[in-house]
C-alpha positions in Angstrom: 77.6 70.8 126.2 76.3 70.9 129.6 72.0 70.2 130.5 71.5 73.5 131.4 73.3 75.2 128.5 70.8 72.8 126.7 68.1 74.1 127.8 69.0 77.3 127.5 70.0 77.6 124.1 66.4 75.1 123.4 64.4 78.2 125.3 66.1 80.7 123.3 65.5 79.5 120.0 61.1 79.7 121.4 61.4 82.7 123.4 57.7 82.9 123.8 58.0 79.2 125.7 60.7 81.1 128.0 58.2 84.5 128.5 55.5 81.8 129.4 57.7 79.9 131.7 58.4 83.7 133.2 54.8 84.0 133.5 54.3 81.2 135.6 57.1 82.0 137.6 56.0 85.6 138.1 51.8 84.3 139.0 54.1 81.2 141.7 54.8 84.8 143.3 52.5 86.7 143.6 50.2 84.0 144.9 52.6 83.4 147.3 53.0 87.3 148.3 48.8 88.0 148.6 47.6 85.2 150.2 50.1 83.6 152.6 51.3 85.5 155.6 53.7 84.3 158.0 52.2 84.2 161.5 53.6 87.3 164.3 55.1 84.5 166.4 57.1 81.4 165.0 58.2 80.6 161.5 54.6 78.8 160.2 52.5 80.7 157.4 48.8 81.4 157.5 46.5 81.3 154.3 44.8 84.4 153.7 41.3 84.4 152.5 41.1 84.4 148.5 40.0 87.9 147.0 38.3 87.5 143.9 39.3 90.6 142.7 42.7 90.8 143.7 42.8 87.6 141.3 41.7 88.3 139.1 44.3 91.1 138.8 46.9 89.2 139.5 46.3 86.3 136.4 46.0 89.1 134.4 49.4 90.9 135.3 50.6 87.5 134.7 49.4 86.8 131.7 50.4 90.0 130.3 53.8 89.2 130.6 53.4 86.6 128.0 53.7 88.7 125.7 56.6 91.6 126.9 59.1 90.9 124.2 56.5 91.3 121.0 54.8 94.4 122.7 57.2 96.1 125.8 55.5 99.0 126.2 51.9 98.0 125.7 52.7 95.6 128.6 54.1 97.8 130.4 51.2 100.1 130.2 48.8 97.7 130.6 50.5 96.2 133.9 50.8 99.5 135.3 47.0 99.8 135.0 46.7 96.9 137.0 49.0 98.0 139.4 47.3 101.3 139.8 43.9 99.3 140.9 45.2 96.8 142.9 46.8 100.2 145.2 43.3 101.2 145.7 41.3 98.0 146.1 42.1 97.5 149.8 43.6 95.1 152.0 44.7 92.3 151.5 46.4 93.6 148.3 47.7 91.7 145.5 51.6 92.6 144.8 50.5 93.0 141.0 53.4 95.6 141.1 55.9 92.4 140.4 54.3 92.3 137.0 54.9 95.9 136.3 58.8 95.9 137.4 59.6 92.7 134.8 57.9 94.5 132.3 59.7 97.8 133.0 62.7 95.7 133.1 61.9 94.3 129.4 61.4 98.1 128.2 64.5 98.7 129.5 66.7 96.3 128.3 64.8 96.1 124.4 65.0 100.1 123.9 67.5 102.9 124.1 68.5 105.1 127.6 66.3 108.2 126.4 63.4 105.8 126.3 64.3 103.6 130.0 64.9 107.6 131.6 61.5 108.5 130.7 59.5 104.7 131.0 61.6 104.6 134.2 60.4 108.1 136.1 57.0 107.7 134.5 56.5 104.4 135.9 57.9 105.0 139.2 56.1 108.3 139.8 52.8 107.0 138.8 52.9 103.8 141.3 54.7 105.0 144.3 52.3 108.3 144.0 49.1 106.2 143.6 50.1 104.0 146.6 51.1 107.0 149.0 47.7 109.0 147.6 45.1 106.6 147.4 46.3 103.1 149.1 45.2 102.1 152.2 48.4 102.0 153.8 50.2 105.3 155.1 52.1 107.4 152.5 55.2 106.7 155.0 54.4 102.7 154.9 57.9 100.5 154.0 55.7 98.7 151.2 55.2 102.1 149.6 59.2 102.8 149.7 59.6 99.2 148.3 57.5 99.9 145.4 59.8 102.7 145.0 63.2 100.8 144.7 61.8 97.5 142.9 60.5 100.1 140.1 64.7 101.8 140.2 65.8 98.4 140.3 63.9 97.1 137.0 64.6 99.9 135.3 68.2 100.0 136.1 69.0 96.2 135.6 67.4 96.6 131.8 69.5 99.3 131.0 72.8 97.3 132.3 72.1 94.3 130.1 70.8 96.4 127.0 74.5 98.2 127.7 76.1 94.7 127.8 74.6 93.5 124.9 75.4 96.6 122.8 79.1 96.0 124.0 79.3 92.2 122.9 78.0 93.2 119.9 80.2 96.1 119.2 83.0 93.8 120.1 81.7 91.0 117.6 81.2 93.2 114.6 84.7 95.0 115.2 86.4 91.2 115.0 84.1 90.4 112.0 85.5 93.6 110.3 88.6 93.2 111.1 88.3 89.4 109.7 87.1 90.8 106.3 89.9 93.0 106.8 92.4 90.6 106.8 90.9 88.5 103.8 90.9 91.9 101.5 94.5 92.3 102.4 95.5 88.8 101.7 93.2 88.9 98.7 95.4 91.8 97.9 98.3 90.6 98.3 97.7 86.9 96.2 96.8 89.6 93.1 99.5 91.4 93.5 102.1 88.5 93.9 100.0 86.9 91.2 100.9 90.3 88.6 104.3 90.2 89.9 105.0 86.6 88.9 102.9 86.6 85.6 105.0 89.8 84.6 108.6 87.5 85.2 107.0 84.9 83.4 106.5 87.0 80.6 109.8 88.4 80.5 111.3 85.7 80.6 109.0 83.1 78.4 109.0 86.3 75.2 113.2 86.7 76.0 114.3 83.4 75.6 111.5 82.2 73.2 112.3 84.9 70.5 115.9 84.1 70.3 114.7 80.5 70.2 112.7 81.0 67.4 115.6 83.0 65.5 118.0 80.8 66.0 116.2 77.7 65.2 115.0 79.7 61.6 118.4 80.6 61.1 119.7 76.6 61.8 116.7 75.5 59.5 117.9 78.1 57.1 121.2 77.1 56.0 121.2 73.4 57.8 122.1 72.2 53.9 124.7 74.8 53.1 126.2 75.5 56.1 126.4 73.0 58.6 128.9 74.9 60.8 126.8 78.1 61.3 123.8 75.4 61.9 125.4 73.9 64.5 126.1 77.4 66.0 122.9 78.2 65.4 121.8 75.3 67.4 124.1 75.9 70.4 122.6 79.2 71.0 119.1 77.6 70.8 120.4 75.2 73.7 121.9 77.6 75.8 118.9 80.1 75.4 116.6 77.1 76.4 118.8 76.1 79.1 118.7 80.4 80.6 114.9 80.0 80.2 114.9 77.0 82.3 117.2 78.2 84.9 114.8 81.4 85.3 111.6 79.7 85.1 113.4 77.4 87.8 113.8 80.2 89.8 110.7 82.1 89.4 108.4 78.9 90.2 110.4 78.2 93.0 109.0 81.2 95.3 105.6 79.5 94.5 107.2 76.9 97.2 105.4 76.2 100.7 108.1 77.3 103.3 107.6 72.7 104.5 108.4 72.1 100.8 112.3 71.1 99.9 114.6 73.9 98.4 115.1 74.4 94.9 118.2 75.7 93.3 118.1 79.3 92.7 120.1 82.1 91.4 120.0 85.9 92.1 117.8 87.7 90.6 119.5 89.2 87.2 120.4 92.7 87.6 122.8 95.7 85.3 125.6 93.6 86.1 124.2 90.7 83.6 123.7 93.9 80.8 126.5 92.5 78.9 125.6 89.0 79.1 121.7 89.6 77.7 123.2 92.1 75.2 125.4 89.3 73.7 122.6 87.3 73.7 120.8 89.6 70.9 124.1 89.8 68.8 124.2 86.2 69.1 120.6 86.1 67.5 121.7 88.4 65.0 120.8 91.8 66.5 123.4 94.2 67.1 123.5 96.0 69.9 125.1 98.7 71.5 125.8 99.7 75.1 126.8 102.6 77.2 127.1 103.1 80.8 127.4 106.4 83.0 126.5 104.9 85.8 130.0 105.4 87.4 129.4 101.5 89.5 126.5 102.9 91.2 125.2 99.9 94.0 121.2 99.9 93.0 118.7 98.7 95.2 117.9 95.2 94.0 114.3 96.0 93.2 115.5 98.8 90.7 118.0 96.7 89.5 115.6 94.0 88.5 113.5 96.3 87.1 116.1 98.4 84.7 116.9 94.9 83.7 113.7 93.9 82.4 113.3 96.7 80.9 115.9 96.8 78.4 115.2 93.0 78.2 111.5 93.5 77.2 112.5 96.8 74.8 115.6 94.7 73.0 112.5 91.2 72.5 110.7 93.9 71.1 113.1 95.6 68.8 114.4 91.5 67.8 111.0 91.0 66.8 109.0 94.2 65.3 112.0 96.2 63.9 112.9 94.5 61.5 115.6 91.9 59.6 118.5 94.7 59.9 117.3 96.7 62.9 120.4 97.8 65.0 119.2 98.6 68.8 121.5 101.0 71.3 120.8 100.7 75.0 122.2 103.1 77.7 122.4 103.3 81.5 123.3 106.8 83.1 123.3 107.7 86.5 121.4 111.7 86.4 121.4 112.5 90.7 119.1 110.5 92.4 117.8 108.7 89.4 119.0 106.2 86.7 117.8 106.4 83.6 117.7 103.7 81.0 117.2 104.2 77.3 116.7 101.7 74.5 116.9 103.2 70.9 116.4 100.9 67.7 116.3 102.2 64.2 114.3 99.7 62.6 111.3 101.0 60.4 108.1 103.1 61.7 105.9 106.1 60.8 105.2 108.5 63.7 101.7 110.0 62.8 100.9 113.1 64.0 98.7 111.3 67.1 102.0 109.8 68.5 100.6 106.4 67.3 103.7 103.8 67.0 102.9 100.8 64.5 105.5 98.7 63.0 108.0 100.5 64.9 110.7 98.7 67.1 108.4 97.7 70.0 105.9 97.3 67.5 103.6 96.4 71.2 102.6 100.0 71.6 99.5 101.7 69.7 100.1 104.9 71.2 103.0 107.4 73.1 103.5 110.4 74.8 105.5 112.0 77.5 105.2 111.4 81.5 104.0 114.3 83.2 104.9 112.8 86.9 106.1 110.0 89.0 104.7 106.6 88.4 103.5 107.6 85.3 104.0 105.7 81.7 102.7 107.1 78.4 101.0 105.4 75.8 97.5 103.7 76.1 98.1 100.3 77.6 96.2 97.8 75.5 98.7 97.4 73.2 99.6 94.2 71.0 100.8 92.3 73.9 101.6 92.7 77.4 105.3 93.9 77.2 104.9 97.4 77.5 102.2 96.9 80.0 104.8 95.1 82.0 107.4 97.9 82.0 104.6 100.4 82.6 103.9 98.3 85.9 107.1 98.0 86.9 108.5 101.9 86.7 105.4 102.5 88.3 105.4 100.3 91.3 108.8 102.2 91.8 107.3 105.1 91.4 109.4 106.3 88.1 108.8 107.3 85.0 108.3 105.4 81.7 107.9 107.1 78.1 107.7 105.2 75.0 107.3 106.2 71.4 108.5 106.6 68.1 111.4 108.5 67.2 111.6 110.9 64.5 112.9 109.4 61.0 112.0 106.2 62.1 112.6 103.9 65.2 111.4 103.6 68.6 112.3 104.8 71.9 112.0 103.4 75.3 113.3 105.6 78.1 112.7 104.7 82.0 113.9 106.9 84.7 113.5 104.9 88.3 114.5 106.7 91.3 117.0 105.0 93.5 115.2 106.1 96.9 111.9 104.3 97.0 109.7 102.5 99.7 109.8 99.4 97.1 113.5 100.2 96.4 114.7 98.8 99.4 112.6 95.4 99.6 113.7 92.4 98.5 112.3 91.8 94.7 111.8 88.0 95.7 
């Protein structure tokens, strides 16, 4: 940092040092303008004779300006006083007027244009009239028209930096909004991404962990009597653990820096993995049934993810809630521009006559109802875990539709229509 930006940021943090400084520097002038002349001939000056009165206005217009930036327009007043008595006092007069056009400048520059207009012609009128009226000089005199433009140029020169300063400080707080801006949005954006990964987490942590835990009853089960199905058993525990791994792999690995060094990754799972996750359940001792209608239809890859999950989260459900003999059917049909996926199970449940759904194949829900428009999901979403809530998010964020709810006789039903057109459709679920 430079001495004099020093100094001037050591006199701005005690402005009323810098007004007194400006005070001095003001009273240096005026002294110098009332009581030394330069001679007619050559370039010597000649001390005028000291008027007490003249003075004594002078200190005071000085002294005034002490305090501009507390009171502005009581100095100003009280420095056009002074002015207006040192026009009328005689020769040789005191240029106490120097005093009036700082503080007219400080008026100026510390309040709005309505204010500087009116301070401004007030100020000017009043001293240029009083000196062409009442001074000693003639009303034509150059020192009378000089009052006249110091006064425009005070006022003027106050309004130009109270502009400037309104700009800079217009431009400041438009960058400090837009800063807060840009922290909401990426605030956003790490909840969002945060939602987004908790919810594949979930999927995948409550898909592979329920068939875990099946299988591993099922080996503990007949490890004595049947050491064959055991080791089967088993097998299907490994290669479970070894899917959850693989997607867990892949899931963390977008948590990455883009510096960090690549991890192995798979697509993201999609209809085209339906039969694989269905064989998983029969594996784990639920059958399942599947039908397609979707005549090959190419889905965008976030609505292929997300049909996916869906009738992964409704089939970990069904596995878990409906029941030993439960028998789950899941079907995929292409209706226009929409697919719609539907997971039926038969396991036990009582629909009450408020739609509530417990015990019933997704035994998560507490509540059901039908979809009355895009991006809406039925049922209450505080249910006995987050799977629903998961579905619900995702039909949503694609701006589908999602209806759970028991079906009658017993059972449950999840049905998800997703459009295939979408803003969210076309980007990249990763």
């Amino acid at each position: 940092m430079t001495p004099l930006a020093r100094a001037h940021r050591r006199l701005t943090a005690h402005p009323l040092a810098l007004d007194a400084a400006l005070a001095a520097a003001v009273l240096l002038c005026m002294l110098a303008g009332s009581f030394v002349d330069p001679r007619e001939q050559g370039v010597s000056w000649e001390l005028r004779t000291p008027d007490p009165l003249s003075l004594l206005l002078i200190v005071l217009g000085a002294a005034a300006l002490v305090l501009r930036r507390r009171a502005p327009r009581t100095v100003l007043a009280v420095t056009g006083v002074l002015s207006v008595v040192e026009s009328v006092t005689g020769d040789p007069r005191a240029p106490v007027a120097m005093a009036a056009v700082v503080a007219l400048y400080t008026v100026a520059s510390t309040t709005d244009r309505p204010t500087t207009l009116r301070a401004g012609l007030l100020t000017t009128t009043v001293l240029t009239g009083t000196a062409m009226l009442a001074g000693p000089l003639p009303w034509y005199a150059q020192d009378n028209l000089a009052l006249l433009a110091w006064t425009g140029i005070g006022a003027t020169a106050g309004d130009a930096v109270r502009s400037r300063r309104a700009v800079v400080q217009a431009i400041r707080e438009r960058a400090e909004r837009a800063e807060r801006t840009r922290e909401e949005e990426a605030r956003r954006r790490v909840a969002e991404e945060r939602l987004r990964i908790a919810r594949d987490l979930h999927d995948v942590v409550a898909h592979h962990i329920a068939l875990v835990n099946v299988q591993a009853g099922v080996a503990a089960h007949v490890m004595d009597r049947r050491p064959d199905q055991a080791k089967e058993a088993l097998a299907h525990v490994r290669e479970a653990g070894r899917s959850a791994l693989d997607e867990l792999r892949a899931t963390v690995g977008l948590l990455r820096q883009s510096g960090d060094p690549e991890a192995p990754t798979e697509p993201a799972p999609g209809l085209d993995r339906l039969d694989d996750l269905a064989g998983t359940f029969r594996s784990a001792g639920l059958p399942v049934e599947v039908a397609r209608a979707d005549h090959d239809t190419r889905l965008p890859a976030a609505v292929d993810l997300a049909a996916y999950r869906v009738i992964q989260e409704a089939l970990t459900n069904v596995r878990k809630h409906a029941g030993p003999h439960a028998r789950a059917e899941v079907s995929v049909v292409r209706v226009g521009p929409r697919i719609e996926v539907t997971v039926l199970d038969d396991g036990p449940g009582d629909a009450t006559g408020s739609g509530d759904a417990t015990g019933s194949g997704s035994g998560e829900a507490t509540g059901s109802g039908e979809a009355t428009g895009p991006g809406e999901a039925t049922g209450p979403p505080d249910g006995g875990g987050h799977g629903l809530l998961g579905m619900r998010e995702r039909v949503t964020a694609l701006r589908g539709t999602l209806t759970t709810g028991p079906r009658y006789g017993g059972g449950f039903r999840v049905h998800a229509i997703l459009p295939l057109d979408t803003p969210s459709a076309s980007e990249d679920p990763a």
